[in-house]
C-alpha positions in Angstrom: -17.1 266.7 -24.0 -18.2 267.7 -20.4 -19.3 270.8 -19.8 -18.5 270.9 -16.1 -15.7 272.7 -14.6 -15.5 270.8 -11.2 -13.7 268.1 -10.6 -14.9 264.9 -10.8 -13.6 263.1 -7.5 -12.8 259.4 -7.7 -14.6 257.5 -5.4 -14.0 255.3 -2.2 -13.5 252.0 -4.1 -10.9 253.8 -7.3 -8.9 255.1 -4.0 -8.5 251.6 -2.2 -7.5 250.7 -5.9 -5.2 253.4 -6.2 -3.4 252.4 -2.8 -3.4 248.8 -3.5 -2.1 248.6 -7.0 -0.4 251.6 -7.4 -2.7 253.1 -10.4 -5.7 253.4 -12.5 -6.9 253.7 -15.9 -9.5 256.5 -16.8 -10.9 258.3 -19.6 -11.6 261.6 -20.7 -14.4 262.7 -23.0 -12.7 264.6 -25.1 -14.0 264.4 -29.1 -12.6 262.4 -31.5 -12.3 265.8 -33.6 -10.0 267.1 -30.7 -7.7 264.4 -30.6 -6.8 264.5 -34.3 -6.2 268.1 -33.8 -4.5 267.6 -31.1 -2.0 264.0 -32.9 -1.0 266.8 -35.9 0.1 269.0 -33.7 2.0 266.2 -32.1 3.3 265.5 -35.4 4.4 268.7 -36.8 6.1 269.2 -33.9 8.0 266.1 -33.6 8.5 266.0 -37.4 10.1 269.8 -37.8 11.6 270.8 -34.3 11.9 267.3 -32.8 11.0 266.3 -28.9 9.8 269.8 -27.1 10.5 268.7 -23.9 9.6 270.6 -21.2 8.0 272.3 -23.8 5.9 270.8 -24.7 2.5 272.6 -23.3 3.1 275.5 -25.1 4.3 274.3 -28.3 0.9 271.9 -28.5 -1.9 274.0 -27.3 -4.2 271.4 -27.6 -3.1 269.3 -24.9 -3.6 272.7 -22.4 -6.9 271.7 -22.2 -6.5 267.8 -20.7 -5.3 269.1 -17.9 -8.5 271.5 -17.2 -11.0 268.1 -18.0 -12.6 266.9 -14.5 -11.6 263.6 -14.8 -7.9 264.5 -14.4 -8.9 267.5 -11.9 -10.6 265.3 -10.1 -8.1 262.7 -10.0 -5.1 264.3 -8.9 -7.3 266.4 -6.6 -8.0 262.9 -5.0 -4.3 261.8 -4.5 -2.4 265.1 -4.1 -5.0 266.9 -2.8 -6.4 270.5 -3.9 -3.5 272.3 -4.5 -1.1 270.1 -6.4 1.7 271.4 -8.2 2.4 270.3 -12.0 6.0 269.8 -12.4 8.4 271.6 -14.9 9.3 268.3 -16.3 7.2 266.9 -19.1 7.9 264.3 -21.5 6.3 263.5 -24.7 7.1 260.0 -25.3 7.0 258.5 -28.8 7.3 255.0 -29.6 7.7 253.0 -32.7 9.7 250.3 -31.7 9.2 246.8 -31.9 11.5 246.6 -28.7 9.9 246.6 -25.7 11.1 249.1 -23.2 13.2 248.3 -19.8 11.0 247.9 -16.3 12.2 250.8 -14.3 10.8 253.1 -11.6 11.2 257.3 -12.6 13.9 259.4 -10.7 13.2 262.3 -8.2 16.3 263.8 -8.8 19.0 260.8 -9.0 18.3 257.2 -7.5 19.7 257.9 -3.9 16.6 259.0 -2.5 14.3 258.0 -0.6 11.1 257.0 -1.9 7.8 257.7 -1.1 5.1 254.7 0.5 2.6 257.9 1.0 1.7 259.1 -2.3 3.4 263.1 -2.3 3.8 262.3 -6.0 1.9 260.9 -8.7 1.9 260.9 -12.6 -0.3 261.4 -15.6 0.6 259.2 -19.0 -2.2 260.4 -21.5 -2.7 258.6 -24.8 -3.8 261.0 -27.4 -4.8 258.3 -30.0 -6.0 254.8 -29.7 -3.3 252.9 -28.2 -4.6 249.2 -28.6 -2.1 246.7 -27.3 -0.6 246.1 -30.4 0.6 249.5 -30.5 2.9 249.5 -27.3 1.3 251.1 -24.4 2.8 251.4 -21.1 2.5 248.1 -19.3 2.1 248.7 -15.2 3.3 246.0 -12.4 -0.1 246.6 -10.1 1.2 246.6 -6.2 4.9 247.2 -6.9 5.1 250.8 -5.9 6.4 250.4 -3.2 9.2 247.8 -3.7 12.8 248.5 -4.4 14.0 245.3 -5.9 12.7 243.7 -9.1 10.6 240.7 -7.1 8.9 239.7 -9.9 10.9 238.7 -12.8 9.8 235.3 -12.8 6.1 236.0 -13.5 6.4 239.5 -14.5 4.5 238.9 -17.9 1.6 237.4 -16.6 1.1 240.3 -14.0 1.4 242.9 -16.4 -1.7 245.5 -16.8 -1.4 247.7 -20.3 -2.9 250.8 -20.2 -4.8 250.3 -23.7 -7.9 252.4 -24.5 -9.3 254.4 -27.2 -8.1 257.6 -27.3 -8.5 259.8 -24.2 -7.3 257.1 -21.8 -4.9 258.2 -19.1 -3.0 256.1 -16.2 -2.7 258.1 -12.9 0.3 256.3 -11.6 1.8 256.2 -7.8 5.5 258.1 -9.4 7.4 254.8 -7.7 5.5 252.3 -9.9 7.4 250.0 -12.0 6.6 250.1 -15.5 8.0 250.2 -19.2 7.3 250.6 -22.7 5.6 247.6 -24.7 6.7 246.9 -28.1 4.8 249.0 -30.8 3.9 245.5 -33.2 2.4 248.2 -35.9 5.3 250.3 -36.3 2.4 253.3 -36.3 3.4 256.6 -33.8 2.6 256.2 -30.7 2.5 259.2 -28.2 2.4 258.9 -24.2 2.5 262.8 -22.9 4.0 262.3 -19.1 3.2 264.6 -16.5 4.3 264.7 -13.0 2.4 266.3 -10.1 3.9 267.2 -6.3 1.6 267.5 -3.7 2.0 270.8 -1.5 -0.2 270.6 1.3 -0.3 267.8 3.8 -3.9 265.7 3.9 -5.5 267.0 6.8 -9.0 265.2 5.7 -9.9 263.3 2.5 -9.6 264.8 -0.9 -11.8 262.6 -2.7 -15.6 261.4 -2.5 -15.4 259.7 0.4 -18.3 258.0 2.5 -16.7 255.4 3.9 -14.4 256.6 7.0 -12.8 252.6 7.8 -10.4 251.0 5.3 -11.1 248.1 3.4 -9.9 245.4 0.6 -10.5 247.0 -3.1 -13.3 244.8 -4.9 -10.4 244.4 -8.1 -9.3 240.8 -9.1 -5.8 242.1 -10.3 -3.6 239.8 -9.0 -0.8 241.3 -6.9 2.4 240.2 -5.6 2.2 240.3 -2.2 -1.0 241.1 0.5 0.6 244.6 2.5 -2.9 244.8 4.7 -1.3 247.0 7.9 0.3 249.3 4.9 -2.9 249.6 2.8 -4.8 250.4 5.9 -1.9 253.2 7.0 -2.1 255.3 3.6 -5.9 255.4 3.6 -5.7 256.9 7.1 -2.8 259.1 6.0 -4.6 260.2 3.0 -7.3 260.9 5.7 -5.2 263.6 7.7 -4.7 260.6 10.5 -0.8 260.8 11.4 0.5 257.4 13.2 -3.1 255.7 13.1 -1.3 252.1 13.3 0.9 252.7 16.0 -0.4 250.7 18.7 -3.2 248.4 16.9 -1.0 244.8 17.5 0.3 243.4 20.8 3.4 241.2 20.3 4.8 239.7 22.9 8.7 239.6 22.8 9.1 236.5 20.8 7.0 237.8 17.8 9.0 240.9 18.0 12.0 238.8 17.7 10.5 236.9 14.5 9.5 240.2 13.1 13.1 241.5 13.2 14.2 238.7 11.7 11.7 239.2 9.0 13.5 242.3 8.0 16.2 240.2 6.8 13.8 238.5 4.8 15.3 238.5 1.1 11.9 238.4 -0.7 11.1 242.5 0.2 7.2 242.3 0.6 7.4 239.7 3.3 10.4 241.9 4.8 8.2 245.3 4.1 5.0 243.6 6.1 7.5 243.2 8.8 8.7 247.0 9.2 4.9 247.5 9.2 3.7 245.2 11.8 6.6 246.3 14.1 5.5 250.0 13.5 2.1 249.0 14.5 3.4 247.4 17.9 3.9 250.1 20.0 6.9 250.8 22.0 8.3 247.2 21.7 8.3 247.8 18.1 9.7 251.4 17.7 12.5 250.3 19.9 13.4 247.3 17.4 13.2 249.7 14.2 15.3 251.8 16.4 18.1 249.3 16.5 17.6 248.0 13.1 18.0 251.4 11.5 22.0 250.8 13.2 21.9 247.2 11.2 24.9 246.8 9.2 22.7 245.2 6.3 21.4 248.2 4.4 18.2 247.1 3.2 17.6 246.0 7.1 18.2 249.8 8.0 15.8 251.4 5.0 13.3 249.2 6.2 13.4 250.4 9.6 13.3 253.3 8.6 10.1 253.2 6.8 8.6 251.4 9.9 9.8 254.4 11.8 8.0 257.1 9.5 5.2 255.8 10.2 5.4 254.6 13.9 4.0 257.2 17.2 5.7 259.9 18.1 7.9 257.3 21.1 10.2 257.5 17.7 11.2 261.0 17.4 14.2 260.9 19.8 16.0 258.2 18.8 15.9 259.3 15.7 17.3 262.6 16.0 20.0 260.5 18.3 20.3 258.6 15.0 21.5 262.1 13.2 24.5 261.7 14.6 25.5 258.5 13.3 28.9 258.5 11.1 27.1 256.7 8.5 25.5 258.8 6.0 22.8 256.2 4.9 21.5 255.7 8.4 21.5 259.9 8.6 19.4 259.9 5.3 17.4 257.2 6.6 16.1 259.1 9.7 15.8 262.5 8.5 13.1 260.5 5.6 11.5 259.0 8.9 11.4 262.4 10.8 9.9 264.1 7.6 7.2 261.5 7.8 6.2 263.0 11.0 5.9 266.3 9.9 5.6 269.1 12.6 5.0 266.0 15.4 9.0 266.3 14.5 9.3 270.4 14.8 12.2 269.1 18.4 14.3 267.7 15.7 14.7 270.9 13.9 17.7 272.5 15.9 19.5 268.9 15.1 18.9 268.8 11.3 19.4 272.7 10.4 23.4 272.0 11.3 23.4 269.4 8.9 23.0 271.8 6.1 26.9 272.4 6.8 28.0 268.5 6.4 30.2 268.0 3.8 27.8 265.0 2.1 25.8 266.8 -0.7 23.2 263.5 0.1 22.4 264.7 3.6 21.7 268.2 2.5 19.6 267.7 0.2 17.3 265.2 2.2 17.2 267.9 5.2 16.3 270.0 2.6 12.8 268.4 1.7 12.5 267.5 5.3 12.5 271.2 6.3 9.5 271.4 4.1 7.4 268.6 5.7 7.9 269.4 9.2 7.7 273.3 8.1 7.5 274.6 12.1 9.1 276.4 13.9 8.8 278.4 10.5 11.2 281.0 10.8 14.2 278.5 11.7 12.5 276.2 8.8 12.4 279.3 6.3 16.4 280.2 7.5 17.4 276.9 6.5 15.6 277.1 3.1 17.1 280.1 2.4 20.6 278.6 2.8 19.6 275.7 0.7 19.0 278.1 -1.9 22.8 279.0 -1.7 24.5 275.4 -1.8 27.1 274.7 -4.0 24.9 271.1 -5.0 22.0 272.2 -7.7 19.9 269.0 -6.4 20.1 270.9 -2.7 19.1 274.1 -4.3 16.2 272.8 -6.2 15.1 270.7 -3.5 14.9 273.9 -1.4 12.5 275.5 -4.0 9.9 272.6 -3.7 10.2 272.8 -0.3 9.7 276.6 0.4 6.4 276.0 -2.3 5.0 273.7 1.1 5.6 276.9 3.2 3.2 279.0 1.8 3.0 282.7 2.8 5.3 281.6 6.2 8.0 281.8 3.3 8.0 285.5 2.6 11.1 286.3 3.9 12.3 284.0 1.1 11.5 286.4 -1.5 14.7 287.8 -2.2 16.7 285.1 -2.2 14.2 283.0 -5.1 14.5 286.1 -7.2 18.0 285.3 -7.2 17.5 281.5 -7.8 15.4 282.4 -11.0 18.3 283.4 -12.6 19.8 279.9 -11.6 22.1 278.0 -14.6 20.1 274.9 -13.6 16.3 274.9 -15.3 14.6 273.1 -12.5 16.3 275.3 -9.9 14.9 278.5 -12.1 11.8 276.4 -12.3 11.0 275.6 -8.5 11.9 278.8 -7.5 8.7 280.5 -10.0 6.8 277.5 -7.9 7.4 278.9 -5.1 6.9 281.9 -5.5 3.5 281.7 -6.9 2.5 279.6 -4.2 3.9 282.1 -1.4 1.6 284.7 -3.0 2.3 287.8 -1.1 2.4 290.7 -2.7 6.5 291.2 -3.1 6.6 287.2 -4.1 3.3 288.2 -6.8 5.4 290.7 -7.9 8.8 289.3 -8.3 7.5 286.5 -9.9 5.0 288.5 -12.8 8.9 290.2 -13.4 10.1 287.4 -14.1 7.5 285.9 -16.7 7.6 288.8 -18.6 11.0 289.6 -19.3 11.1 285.9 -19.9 8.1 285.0 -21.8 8.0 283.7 -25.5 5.9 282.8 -28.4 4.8 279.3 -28.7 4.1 279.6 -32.2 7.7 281.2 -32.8 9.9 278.2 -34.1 13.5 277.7 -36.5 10.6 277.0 -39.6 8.4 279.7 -38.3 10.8 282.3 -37.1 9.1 285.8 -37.4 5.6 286.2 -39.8 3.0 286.0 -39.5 
């Protein structure tokens, strides 16, 4: 294994990958030595206590140490940037099953959400042993992260990647990708460990190796679905720290504007996405268009604006705080998702999304919840609103508002009190977010609150109901 402690940063042409198709296959070094210790413990576990869940770090030392090696440092330091956060939820998937798993994206917290073009999340499936194809690995639809709708049944096979390796191999995954299970043909265990990772901090410049400043196509033959080139081009920038770089790079006249619209009714999704895109790109002709079609009756027509409008200039930001007003709660969640986008170019909408913390849909809470945490200024008014999310009747709100208030930083001190309450939460992820926040606060009263809790709360890993007191 590596003896270096830096992250290894993936470089310019595994990024335009990354964007393109959605994921990448790496390895780690690890000895095969390490891996077998690291499979019994995988087994005794599994065998004596069953699935540890969230768990599952502290129950199999062993796999502590993945998440130190560069190559997954220096992956996730690439996407998420520096200081990514490492979710409470963990999964240890075991497969022996001849029946292949269901395609399917992950949840956030529930299916109603919005979902992320720029990559905020990502995940880490490790494979602990080797995992030819024979033995069910995940199988990965490159380019579908960002689609909704299952566009490619037909062909789906033939565009399926498996992430097979010898042991050590991980996929660093976009969290909206579709994949599944493969069938395990050799009925021998197979482990995927799942990890998911937030990003905290906005990109204000690129994270990885970079040396090229321009976008361009990935070299990779994988075939894709769809070509998304005014997207691709978008996230690089974003990833860049560049905030509505394709706002005003295309000219349409009115009668390609009209087509585009159209396009957005489109019923095969990338063609339709490409279209939200290219309107985004077209200035003040095009926000004006998204603007009306976030109001279209069709509701796939209205999420699509809406992801035009996250990304479009700043020319968007008052009609859509107009549009929180609208007596249709999709269309609500819809803008605050595209106001988040902006981040603190959106600090005006503030005063019109804090009120909405009252409305009696749970839905529209929770998404002005995270958006407080992306536009994060003015601070005070952003920390204010937090703190009453903290207090909401809905646990999804509650726990939203912990994630959020982690984004804050030490602006979140006056939160304090009121997470020291939320770590006695019913709810585990509530409890959970709040300790993330807090550590990421870091003042002195949140350092404090925070060690409190982990002591009176911490517990012995080796401790279990066939291991219960000696030695």
């Amino acid at each position: 294994m590596t003896g270096r402690n830096e992250p290894l940063l993936l470089t310019d042409e595994q990024m335009r990958k990354f964007i393109k198709e959605g994921f990448l296959l790496l390895n780690t070094d690890f000895t095969e030595e390490f891996h077998q210790r690291l499979n019994e413990q995988l087994l005794n576990v599994y065998n004596e206590e069953g699935n540890p869940g969230n768990n599952i770090l502290p129950r199999v030392t062993e796999l502590q140490r993945v998440f130190e090696h560069p190559v997954i440092t220096g992956a996730l330091t690439s996407v998420l940037g520096p200081d990514y956060m490492l979710h409470a939820h963990r999964h240890g998937h075991y497969n022996a099953s001849e029946t292949a798993g269901d395609w399917h994206k992950d949840s956030y917290w529930g299916y109603n959400r919005m979902r992320n073009h720029h990559p905020w999340w990502a995940m880490i499936m490790y494979f602990p042993q080797d995992t030819p194809a024979e033995l069910g690995p995940t199988g990965i639809l490159p380019g579908t992260q960002n689609y909704d709708t299952r566009v490619f049944e037909a062909d789906e096979l033939d565009q399926e990647i498996l992430a097979s390796g010898p042991a050590g191999t991980f996929a660093l995954i976009h969290y909206d990708i579709w994949h599944r299970a493969t069938p395990n043909r050799l009925g021998k265990p197979r482990f995927m460990l799942k990890f998911e990772f937030m990003r905290t901090v906005a990109p204000t410049s690129p994270s990885w190796n970079n040396v090229d400043s321009s976008w361009k196509l990935s070299e990779s033959t994988n075939t894709l679905l769809a070509q998304h080139d005014v997207m691709w081009e978008e996230t690089w920038n974003w990833l860049s720290g560049k905030l509505g770089s394709m706002s005003e790079t295309a000219d349409f006249n009115s009668n390609i504007i009209k087509e585009k619209l159209l396009d957005l009714e489109h019923p095969y999704e990338p063609t339709a996405l490409n279209a939200a895109y290219d309107l985004a790109s077209s200035g003040n002709k095009g926000v004006n268009a998204l603007l009306s079609a976030l109001h279209h009756d069709n509701s796939n027509v209205s999420k699509l604006a809406a992801y035009g409008l996250s990304i479009s200039s700043t020319d968007a930001i008052p009609g859509l705080i107009s549009a929180l007003g609208s007596s249709r709660t999709s269309t609500v969640i819809r803008a605050i998702f595209a106001l988040s986008e902006h981040r603190h170019l959106a600090k005006d909408a503030v005063p019109a999304l804090i009120p909405l913390l009252d409305h009696s849909s749970a839905l529209i809470r929770r998404s002005v919840a995270e958006a407080l945490g992306m536009i994060i200024i003015p601070d005070k008014e952003v920390v204010s609103g937090l703190i009453k999310c903290l207090q909401d009747s809905d646990t999804q709100v509650r726990f939203i508002a912990g994630l959020s208030l982690t984004r804050l930083g030490a602006l979140a001190d006056a939160a304090v009190p009121h997470l020291e309450i939320a770590l006695q939460d019913e709810n585990r992820y509530v409890r959970a977010h709040a300790a993330e926040a807090l550590r990421y606060i870091g003042t002195e009263s949140a350092n404090k609150t925070l060690l409190n809790f982990l002591f009176n709360s911490r517990w012995c890993p080796t401790t279990t109901p066939v291991n219960t007191f000696y030695p």
